[in-house]
C-alpha positions as a printed NumPy array, in Angstrom:
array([[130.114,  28.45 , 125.952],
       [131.929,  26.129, 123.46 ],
       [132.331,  27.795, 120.125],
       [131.536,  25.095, 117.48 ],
       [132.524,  25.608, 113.805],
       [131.481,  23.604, 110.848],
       [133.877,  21.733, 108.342],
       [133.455,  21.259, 104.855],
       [131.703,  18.153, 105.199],
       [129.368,  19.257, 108.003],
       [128.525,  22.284, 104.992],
       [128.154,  19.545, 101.958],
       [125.791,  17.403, 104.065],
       [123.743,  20.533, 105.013],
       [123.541,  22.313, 101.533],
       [122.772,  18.839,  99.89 ],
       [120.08 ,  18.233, 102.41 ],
       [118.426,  21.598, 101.478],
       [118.635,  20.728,  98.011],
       [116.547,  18.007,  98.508],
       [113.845,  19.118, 100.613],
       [113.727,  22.641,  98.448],
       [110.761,  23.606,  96.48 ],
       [111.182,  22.615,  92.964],
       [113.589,  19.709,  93.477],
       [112.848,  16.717,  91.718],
       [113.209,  14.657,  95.43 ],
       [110.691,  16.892,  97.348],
       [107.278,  16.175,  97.975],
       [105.756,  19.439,  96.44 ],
       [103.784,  19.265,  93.667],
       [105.788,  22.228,  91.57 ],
       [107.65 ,  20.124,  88.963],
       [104.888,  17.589,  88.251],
       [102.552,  21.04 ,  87.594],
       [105.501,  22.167,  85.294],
       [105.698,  18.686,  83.419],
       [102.567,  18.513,  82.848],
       [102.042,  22.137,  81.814],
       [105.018,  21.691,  79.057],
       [103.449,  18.611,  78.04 ],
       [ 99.671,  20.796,  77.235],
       [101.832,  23.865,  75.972],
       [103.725,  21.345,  73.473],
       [100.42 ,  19.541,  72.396],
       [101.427,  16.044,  73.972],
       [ 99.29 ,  13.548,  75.296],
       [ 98.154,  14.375,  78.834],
       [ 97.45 ,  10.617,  79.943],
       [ 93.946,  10.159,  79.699],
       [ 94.039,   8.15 ,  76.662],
       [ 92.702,   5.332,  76.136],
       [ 93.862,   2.744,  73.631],
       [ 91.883,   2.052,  70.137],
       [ 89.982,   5.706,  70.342],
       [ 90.669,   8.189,  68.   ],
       [ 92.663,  11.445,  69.858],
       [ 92.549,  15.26 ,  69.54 ],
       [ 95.905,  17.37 ,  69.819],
       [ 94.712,  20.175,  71.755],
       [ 96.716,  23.94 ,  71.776],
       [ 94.923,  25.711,  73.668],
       [ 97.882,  26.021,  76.106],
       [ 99.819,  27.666,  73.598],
       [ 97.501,  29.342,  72.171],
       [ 96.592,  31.022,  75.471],
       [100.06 ,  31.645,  76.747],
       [101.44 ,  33.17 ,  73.445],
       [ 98.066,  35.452,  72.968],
       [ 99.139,  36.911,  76.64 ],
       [102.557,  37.321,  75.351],
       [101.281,  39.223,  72.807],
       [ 99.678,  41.763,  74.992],
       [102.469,  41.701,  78.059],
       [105.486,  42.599,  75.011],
       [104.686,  45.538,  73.727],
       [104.851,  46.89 ,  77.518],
       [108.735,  46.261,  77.092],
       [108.912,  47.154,  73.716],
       [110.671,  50.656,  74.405],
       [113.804,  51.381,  75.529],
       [112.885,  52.844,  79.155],
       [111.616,  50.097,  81.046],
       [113.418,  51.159,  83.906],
       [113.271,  54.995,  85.166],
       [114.811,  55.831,  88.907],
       [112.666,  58.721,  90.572],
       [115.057,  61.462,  91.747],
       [114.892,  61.526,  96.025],
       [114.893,  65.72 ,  95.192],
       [115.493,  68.112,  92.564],
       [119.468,  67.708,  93.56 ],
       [118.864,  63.733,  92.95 ],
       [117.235,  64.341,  88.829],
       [120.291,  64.356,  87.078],
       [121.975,  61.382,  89.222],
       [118.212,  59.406,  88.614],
       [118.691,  60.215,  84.399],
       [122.067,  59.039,  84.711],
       [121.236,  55.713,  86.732],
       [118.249,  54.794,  84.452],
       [120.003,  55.224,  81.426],
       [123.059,  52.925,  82.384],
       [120.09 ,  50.276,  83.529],
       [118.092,  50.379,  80.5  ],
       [121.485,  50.232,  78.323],
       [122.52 ,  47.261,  80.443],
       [119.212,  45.754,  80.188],
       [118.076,  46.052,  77.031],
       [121.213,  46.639,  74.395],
       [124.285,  44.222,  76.521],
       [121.897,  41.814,  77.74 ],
       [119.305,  41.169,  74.861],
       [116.689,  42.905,  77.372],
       [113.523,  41.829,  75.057],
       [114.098,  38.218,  74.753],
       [114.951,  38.153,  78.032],
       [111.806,  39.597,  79.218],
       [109.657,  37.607,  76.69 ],
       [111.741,  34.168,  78.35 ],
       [110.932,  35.923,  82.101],
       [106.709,  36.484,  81.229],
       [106.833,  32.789,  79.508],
       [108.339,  31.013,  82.314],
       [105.586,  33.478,  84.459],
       [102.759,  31.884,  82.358],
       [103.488,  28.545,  81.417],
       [106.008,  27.607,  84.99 ],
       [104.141,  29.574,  87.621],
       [107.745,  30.944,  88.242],
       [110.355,  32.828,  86.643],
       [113.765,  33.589,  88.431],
       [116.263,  36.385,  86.695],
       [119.597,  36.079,  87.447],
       [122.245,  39.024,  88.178],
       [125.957,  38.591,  87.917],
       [129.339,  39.813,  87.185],
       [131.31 ,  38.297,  84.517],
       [135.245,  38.401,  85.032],
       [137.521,  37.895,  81.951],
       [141.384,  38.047,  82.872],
       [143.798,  38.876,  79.67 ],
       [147.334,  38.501,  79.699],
       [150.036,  39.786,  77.411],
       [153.887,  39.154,  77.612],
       [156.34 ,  41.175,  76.972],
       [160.603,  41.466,  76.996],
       [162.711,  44.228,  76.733],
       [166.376,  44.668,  76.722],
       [168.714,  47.78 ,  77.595],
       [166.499,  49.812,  78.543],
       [166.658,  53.561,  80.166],
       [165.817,  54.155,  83.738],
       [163.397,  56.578,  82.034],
       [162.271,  53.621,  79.272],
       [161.861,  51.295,  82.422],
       [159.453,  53.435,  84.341],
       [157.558,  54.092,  80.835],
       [157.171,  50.464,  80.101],
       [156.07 ,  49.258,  83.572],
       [153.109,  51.319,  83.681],
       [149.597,  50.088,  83.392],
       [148.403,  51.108,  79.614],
       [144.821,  50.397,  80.363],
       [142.091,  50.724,  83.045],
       [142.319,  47.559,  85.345],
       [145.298,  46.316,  84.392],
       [148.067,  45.139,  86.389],
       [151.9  ,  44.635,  85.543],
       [153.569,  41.783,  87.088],
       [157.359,  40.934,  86.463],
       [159.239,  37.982,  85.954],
       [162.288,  39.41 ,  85.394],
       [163.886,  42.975,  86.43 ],
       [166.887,  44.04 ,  86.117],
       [167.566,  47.364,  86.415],
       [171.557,  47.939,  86.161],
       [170.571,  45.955,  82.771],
       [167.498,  47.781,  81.647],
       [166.144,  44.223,  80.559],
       [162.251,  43.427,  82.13 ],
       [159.951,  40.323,  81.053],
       [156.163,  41.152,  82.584],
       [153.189,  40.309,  81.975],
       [150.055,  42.625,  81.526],
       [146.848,  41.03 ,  83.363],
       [143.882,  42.968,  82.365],
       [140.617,  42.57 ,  83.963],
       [136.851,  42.42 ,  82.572],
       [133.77 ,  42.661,  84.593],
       [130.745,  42.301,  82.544],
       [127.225,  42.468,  84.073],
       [125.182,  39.868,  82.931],
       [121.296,  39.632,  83.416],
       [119.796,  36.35 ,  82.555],
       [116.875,  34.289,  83.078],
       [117.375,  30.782,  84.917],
       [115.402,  27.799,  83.739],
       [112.521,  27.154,  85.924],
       [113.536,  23.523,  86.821],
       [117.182,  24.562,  87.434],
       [116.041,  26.488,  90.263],
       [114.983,  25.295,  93.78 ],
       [114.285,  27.215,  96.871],
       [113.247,  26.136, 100.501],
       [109.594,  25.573, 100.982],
       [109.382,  27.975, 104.034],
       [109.719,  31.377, 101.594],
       [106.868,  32.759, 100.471],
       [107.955,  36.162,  98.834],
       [109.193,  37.123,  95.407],
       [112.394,  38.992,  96.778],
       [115.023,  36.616,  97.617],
       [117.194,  38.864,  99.773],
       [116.656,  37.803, 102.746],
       [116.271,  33.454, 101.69 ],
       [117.923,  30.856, 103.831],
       [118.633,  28.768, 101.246],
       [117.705,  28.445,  97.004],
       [119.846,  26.863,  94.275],
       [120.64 ,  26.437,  90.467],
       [121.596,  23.476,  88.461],
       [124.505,  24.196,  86.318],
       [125.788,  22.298,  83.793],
       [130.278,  23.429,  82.627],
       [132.608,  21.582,  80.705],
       [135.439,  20.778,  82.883],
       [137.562,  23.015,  80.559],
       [135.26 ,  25.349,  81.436],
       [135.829,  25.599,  85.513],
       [139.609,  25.202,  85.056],
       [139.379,  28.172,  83.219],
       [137.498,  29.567,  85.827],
       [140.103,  28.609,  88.686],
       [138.799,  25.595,  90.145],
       [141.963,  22.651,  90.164],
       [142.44 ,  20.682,  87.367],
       [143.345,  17.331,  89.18 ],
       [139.702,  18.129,  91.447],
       [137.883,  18.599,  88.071],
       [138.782,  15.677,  86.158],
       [138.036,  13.256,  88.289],
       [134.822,  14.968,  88.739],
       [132.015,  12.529,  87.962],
       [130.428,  13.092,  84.218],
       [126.815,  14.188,  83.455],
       [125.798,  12.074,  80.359],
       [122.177,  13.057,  79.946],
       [119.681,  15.021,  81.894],
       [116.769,  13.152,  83.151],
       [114.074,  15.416,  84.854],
       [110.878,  15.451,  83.966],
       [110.391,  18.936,  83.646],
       [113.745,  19.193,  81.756],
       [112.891,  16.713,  79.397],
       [109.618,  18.189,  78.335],
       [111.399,  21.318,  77.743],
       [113.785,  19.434,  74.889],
       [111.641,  19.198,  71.982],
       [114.478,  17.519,  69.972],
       [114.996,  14.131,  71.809],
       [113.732,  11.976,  74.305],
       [116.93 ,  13.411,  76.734],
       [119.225,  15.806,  76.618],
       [122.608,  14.048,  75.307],
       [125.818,  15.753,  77.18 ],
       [128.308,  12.555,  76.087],
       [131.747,  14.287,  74.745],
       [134.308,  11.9  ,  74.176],
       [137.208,  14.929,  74.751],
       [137.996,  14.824,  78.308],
       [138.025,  18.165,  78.864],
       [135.062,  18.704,  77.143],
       [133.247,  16.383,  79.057],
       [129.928,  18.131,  80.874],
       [129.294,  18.356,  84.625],
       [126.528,  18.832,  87.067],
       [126.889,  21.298,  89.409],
       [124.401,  23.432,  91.916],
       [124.813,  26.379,  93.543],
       [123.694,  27.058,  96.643],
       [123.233,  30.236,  98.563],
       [122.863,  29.496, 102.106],
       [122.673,  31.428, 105.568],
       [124.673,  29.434, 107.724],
       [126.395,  30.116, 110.879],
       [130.25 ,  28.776, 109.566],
       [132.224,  30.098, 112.587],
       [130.15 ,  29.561, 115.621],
       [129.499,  33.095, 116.691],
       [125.933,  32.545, 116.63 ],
       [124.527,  34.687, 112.775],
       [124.326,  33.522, 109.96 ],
       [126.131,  34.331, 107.006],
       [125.295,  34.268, 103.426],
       [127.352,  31.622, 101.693],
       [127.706,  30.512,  98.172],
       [128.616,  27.356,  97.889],
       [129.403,  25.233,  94.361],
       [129.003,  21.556,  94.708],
       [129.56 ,  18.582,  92.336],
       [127.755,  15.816,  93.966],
       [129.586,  14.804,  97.004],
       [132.604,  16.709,  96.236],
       [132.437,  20.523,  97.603],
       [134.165,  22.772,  95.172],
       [133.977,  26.424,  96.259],
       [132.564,  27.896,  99.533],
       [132.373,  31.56 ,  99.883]])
């Protein structure tokens, strides 16, 4: 049987098809971001369309009123410290649980900003009909320089070490009948981050119907980086600016959501500040042609396919 792989186009043209026909994409024919316009519009007080010209109108709240009263009574729920508690498997397992609930909660609630991000989740819950949380792993990269000249065999092996947890030494110069090294000192960051994604950001195919999203075929986020931003995150500078340039966001649902202007302005006249559109996708697709599926995540900038992983 004739393995067939796919290229990079064959995986633009599928994730960008997905995108479309997804749940909560502004192209599909569900009914989930009109019901989100339309419920920002009642929560915010704004005219529903009914109207009718010459007759006097009534700014109803009740929306808000509703949704905020339940947020009222959800909060206090999440109001301590311990929203998350691990049951120990056996009495061997109690102080491993103790230890793995308090790291959660302290990740949760004191690095992440737990209770507005709760309050965000329940509000999206309410008001969206959906509310997506988002777990990942920021990595920050440090680098310090540094030259030294006649130096001991002993002061050599001294100053090449790493001085901190996850830090690596590379040289650019070494010469040891000298004793004069340049390196550099890359320290690495990893920062869990736990954050709530903005209902119409997120999309996911039509055909799941649970809450856990471990075993999806295919869902998505809108993202919107300087291009300063993804060179700085690795992505090739000639690639990025010539990237095409998100001026203003124009989705219904998004709109509603700006209570400052009729669209969200992204113009930046610095080039590298400019703003870009990106989504992505995680997608089970069978890359190599050995007949499963993988999990992919793939970052895409309209027609141009940036990362695939």
């Amino acid at each position: 049987m004739k393995i067939t792989t796919l290229t990079d186009e064959d995986i633009l043209a599928e994730v960008r098809y997905q995108s479309s026909q997804a749940s909560g994409s502004e192209f599909a024919a569900d009914e989930l971001v009109a019901d989100r316009t339309n419920a920002l519009k009642a929560y915010l007080g704004k005219p529903i369309g009914n109207e009718i010209d010459g007759n006097s109108t009534v700014q109803s709240l009740d929306v808000a009123d509703m949704v905020d009263a339940m947020l009222s009574q959800i909060m206090p729920i999440f109001s301590s410290d311990d929203i998350v508690q691990f049951e120990p498997m056996g009495e061997e397992d109690e102080e491993q649980a103790r230890t793995e609930s308090g790291f959660c909660n302290y990740v949760i609630m004191e690095r992440n900003n737990g209770f507005i991000l709760l309050e965000t989740l329940l509000k999206d819950a309410l008001l969206s009909k959906n509310a997506t949380a988002k777990v990942r792993v920021d990595i920050t990269e440090t680098v310090e320089k540094e030259r030294y000249k006649g130096l001991s065999d002993e002061e050599l092996f001294q100053v090449i070490q790493p001085t901190k947890p996850n830090q690596e030494v590379d040289f650019t110069k070494f010469d040891q009948e000298a004793g004069d090294v340049n390196l550099k000192r890359i320290t690495t960051k990893r920062k869990l981050i736990v954050e709530a994604v903005a209902p119409e950001n997120f999309a996911i195919t039509s055909e799941h119907s649970s809450q856990y999203l471990g075993d999806c075929t295919y869902c998505r986020e809108r993202l919107y980086r300087t291009k300063s931003d993804l060179i700085e995150e690795g992505y090739d500078a000639s690639v990025v600016m010539n990237l095409p340039v998100t001026t203003s966001d124009t989705k219904a649902d998004s709109i509603e959501r700006d209570q400052i202007a009729d669209e969200q302005n992204f113009f930046n006249t610095s080039p590298s500040m400019q703003i870009v559109e990106l989504e992505e996708h995680y997608i089970r697709i069978d890359q190599d042609g050995d007949g499963v599926a993988e999990l992919h995540k793939v970052i895409t900038c309209e027609n141009t396919l940036l990362a695939n992983e």
